[in-house]
C-alpha positions, 0 to 999 in steps of 0.5 A: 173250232179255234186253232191250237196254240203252240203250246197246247200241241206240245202239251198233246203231244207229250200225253201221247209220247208218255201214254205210248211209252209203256205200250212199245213192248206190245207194239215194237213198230212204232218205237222208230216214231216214238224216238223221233217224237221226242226228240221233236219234243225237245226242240220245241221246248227249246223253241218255246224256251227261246221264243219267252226269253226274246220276248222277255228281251223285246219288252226290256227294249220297248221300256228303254225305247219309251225311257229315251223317248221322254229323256229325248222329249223333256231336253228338246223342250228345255232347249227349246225354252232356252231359245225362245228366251235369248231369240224372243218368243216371236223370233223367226229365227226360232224356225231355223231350230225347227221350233215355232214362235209364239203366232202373232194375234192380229185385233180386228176392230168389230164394227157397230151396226150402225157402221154396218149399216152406212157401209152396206149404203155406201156400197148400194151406191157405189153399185148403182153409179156403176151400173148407170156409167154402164149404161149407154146413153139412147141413140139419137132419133134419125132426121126427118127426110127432106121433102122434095118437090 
């Protein structure tokens, strides 16, 4: 079973303080309880008075917080156009303002395969004179041994 809201308890509790209101003359002993129970009533009605006026309260600070938001937001753009028209949109300078410039494009020049093709030997080459400066050359054969006589 869920949990009771906070307003459905003080719900409860008020049919039980009005249900037992009429019945205190039958039973005296519990007048002690019914007092304070309404008293208890009271303050949390007070509280849940409170509670929907900070609410209404908070959500009056969320839409001035979103208002300021956008404001804020819409003068940095402005600002920001403005330097980026007296700096240059490449500027480096813009990054002292904590703005970025505009990024450089760099234009690679795209290779045929016919190019590829000559690199690709170019570079089988390079490879293979360089695997034979490697190599050593053979040791010379030892000297046949004089004969003695």
């Amino acid at each position: 079973m869920a949990t009771q809201r906070f307003k459905e308890k003080i719900v409860d509790a008020q049919v039980l303080f009005d249900n037992v209101t009429p019945r205190l003359t039958d039973i005296p002993q519990l007048t002690a309880d019914h007092t304070a129970l309404g008293s208890t009533l009271a303050e949390a009605r007070d509280l849940q008075a409170r509670q929907e006026s900070a609410e209404g309260q908070l959500r009056n600070l969320n839409d001035q917080r979103r208002d300021v938001a956008k404001r804020t937001a819409d003068l940095r753009r402005r600002l920001a156009a403005g330097l980026k028209a007296a700096l240059g949109p490449d500027s480096i300078g813009l990054l002292e303002f904590g703005i970025r410039p505009r990024p450089q494009t760099f234009t690679r020049t795209r290779l045929t395969p016919a190019q590829k093709a000559a690199r690709a030997v170019e570079r089988a080459l390079a490879k293979a004179a360089a695997l034979q400066a490697q190599e050593k050359p053979p040791a010379p054969a030892p000297a046949p041994k004089p004969a003695t006589p």
